[in-house]
N, C-alpha and C positions, 0 to 999 in steps of 0.2 A: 983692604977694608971690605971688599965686596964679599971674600970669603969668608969675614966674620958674619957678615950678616946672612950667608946661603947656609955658614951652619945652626946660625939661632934658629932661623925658619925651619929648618929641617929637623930640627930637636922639637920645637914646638908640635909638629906637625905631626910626627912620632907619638908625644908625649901622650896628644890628644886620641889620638888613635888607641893608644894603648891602653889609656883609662875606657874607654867605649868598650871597648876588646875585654878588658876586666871585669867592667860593671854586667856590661848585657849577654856576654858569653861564657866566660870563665867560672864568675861567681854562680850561676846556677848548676854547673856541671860541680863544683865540689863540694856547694851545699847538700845534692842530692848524695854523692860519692863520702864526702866526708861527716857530712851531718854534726853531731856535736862536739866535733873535735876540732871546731874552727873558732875562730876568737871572735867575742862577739862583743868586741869593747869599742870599737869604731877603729879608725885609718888613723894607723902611728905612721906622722913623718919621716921620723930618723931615720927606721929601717930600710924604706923606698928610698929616700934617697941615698942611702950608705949602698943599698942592693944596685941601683942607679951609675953609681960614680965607680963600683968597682969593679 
């Protein structure tokens, strides 16, 4: 049991990280780079987590 729960924490801990990593880092480097050829319809689930689980 203990290792279900050091993986939920460690997934969460990640997850968190990586939205930070995305919002405050990543998005302004491809805004600038990619400009209007980024999708500008908001945050589809499916794909993150289909991109996530595989």
């Amino acid at each position: 049991m203990s290792l279900v729960i050091l993986f939920v924490a460690t997934s969460l801990i990640f997850l968190i990280a990586d939205a930070v990593m995305l919002r405050s880092v990543i998005q302004p480097v491809f805004a600038r780079h990619l400009g209007d050829a980024l999708y500008e319809g908001g945050f589809r689930l499916l794909p993150a987590v289909l991109f996530y689980l595989t």
